[in-house]
C-alpha positions in Angstrom: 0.0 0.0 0.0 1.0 3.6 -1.0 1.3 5.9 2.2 -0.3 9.4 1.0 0.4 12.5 3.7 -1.7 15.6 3.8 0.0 18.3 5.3 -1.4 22.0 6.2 1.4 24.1 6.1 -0.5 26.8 8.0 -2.0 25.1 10.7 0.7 22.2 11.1 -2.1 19.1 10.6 -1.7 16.5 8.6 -3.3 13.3 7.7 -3.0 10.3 5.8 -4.3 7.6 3.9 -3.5 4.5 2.1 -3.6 3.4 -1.8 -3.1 0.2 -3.2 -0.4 0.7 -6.1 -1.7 -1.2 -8.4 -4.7 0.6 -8.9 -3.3 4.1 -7.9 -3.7 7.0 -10.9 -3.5 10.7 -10.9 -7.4 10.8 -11.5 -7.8 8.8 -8.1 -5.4 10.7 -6.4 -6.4 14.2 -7.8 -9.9 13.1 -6.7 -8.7 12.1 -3.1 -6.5 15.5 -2.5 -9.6 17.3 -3.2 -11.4 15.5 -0.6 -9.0 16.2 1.8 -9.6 20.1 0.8 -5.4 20.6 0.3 -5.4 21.3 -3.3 -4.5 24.6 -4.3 -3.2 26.2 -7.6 0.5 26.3 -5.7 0.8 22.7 -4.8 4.0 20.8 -3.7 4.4 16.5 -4.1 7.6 14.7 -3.0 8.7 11.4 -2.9 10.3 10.3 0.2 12.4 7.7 -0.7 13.1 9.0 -4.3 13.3 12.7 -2.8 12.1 14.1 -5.7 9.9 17.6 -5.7 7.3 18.4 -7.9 6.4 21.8 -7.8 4.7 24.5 -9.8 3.8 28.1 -9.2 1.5 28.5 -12.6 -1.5 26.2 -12.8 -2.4 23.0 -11.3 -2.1 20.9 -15.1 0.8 21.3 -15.1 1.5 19.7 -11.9 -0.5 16.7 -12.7 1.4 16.2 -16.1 4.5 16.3 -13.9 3.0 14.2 -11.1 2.5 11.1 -13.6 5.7 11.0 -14.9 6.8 10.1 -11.7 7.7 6.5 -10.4 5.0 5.4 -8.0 7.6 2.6 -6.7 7.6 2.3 -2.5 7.4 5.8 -1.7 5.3 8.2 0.1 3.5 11.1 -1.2 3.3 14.1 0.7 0.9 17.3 0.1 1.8 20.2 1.4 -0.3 23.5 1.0 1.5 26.4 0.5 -1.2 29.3 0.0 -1.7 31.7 2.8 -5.4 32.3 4.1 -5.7 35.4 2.5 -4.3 34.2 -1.2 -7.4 34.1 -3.3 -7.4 33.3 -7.2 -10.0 32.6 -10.0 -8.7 29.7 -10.8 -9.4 27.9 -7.4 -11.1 24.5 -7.6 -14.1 24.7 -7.0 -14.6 23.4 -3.2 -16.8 20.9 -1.8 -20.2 22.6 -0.2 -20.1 19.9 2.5 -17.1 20.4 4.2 -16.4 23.7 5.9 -13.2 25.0 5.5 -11.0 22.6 8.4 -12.5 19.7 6.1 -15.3 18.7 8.3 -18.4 17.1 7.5 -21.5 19.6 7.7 -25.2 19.9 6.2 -25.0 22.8 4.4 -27.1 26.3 6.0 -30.3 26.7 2.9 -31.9 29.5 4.9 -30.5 32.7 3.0 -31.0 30.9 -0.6 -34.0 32.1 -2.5 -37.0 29.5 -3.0 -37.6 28.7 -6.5 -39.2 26.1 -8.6 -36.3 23.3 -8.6 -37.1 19.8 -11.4 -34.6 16.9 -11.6 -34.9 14.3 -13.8 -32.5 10.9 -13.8 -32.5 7.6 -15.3 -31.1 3.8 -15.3 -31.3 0.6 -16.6 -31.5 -2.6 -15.1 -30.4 -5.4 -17.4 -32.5 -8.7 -16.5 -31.3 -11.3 -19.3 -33.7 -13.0 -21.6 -35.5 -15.5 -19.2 -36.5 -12.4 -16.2 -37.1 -10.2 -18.7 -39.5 -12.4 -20.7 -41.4 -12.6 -17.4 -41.3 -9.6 -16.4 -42.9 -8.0 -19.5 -45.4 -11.3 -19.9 -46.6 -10.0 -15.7 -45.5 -13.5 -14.9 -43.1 -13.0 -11.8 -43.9 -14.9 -8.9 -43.5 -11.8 -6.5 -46.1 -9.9 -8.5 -46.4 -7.1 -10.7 -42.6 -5.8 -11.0 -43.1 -2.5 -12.7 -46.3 -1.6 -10.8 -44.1 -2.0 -7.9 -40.8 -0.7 -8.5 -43.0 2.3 -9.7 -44.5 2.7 -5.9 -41.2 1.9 -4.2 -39.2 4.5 -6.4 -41.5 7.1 -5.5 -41.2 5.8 -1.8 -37.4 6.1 -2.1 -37.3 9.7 -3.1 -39.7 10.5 -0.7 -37.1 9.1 2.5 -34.2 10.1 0.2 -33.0 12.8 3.5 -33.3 9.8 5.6 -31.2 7.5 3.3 -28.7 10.2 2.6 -27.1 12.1 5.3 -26.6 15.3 4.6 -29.8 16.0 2.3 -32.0 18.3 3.3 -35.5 17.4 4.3 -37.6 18.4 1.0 -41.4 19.2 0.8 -41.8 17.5 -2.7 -44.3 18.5 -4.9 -44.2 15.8 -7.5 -42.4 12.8 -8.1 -42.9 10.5 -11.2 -41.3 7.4 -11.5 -41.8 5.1 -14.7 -40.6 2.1 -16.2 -40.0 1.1 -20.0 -39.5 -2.4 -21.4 -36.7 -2.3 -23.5 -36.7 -5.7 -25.6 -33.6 -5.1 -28.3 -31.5 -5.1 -24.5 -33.8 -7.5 -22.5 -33.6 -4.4 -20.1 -35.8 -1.9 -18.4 -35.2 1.8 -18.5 -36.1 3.6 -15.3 -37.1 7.3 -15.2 -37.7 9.2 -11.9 -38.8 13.3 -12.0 -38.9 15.1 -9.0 -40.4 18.6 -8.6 -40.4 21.2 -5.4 -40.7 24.4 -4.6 -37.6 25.2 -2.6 -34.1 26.5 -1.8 -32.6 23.7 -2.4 -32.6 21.1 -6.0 -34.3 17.3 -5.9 -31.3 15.8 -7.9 -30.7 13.4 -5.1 -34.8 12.8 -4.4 -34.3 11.5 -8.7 -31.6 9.5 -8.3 -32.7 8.1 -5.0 -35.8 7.3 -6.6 -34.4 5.9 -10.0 -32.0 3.4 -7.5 -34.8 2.2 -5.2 -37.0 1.6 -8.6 -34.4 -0.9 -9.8 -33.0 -2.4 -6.8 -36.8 -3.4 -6.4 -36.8 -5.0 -9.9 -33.9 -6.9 -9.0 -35.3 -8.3 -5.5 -38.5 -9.3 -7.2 -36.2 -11.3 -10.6 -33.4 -12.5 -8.3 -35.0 -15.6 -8.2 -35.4 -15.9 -11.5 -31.4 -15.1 -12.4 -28.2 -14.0 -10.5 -27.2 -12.2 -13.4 -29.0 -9.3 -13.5 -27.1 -5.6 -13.0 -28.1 -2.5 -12.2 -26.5 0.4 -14.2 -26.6 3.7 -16.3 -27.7 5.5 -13.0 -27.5 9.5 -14.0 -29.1 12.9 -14.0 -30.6 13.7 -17.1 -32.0 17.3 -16.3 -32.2 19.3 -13.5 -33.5 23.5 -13.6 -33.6 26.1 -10.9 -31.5 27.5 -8.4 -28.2 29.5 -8.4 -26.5 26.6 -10.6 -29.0 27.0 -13.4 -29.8 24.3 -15.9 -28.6 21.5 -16.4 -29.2 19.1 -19.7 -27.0 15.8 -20.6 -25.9 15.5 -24.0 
């Protein structure tokens, strides 16, 4: 395992975690520094053992080109962040609105946002194979009517989505639509969810909460029928309102 250090120049903290090297990349990594909120546009890595420095004052691709022409081979990464509190710039990552600015967990304060009309849309597809999938659209599963019921229990997922997921916020929905569509070229069905409010805060999660109960409920009532069946595509589609604006997949 790969020893990674986090270091806080400012406050003298640091942490660490552990990466397996075979699987280690500059996306993972990248994606784990910005976790641990120590990424800046002025970013230092050095090996320990190979006590080389990587280190650029200019922008932060040009660290990560450097970074992965670097030997991963027993060594320790350390992070160290080297901005002051008062250096700002526009080219800041953008920071994680769940962690306050030590890097602890928090729900987010909604109360100064403005309410506005907030619509999500997501889908997914849950590949069932010929044989569940032949049942499935002739209503022939023992358990019952599958789309009937993954319709009910996706809109009963979005409803407890707050519940299910930490830090969401407790949502007065308006409307959520779940529906599902036989998809016989892929022996799949294609789940939709919409969810609709009138809030300060967006029902992405209440859509893709409900899209994933949908189809986990298609798969408890087909297990029987085959072990093969997965769960996949989960994404937003759409989503309109709030300060973010739209959003529309290509």
């Amino acid at each position: 395992m790969l020893p990674i250090v986090f270091s806080d120049k400012n406050s003298r903290n640091s942490s660490s975690i552990y990466m397996n090297q075979s699987s280690i990349s500059t996306e993972l990594l990248q994606s784990s520094i910005l976790a641990h909120r120590h990424v800046t546009n002025r970013v230092q890595c050095r090996y320990l053992t190979t006590s080389r420095l990587l280190n650029t004052d200019r922008d932060s691709d040009t660290f990560w080109t450097d970074f992965g022409k670097t030997s991963m081979e027993d060594s320790t990464i350390v992070i160290n962040d080297k901005t002051s509190e008062t250096s700002t710039s526009s080219t800041d990552p953008i920071q994680l609105s769940h962690t306050d600015d030590k890097g602890r967990l928090h729900m987010v304060d909604i109360s100064e946002k403005s309410t506005s009309s907030r619509v999500a849309m997501a889908t997914g597809v849950v590949y069932l194979g010929k044989a569940a999938f032949d049942l499935v659209r002739e209503n022939n599963v023992k358990k019952g009517d599958v789309i009937t019921v993954a319709e009910i229990a996706g809109i009963c997922g979005a409803k407890k989505t707050s519940v299910l997921i930490p830090l969401c916020h407790n949502i007065p929905l308006s409307k959520v639509d779940v529906s599902l569509e036989l998809c016989e070229s892929s022996n799949s069905v294609r789940v939709t969810a919409l969810a609709k409010t009138y809030g300060k805060t967006g029902v992405e999660m209440e859509a893709l909460t409900g899209v994933t109960v949908a189809s986990l409920t298609v798969y408890d009532m087909c297990k029987a029928v085959s072990k093969d069946i997965v769960i996949g595509d989960i994404k937003l589609e759409h989503k309109s309102g709030g300060k973010s604006g739209d959003y529309n997949r290509n």
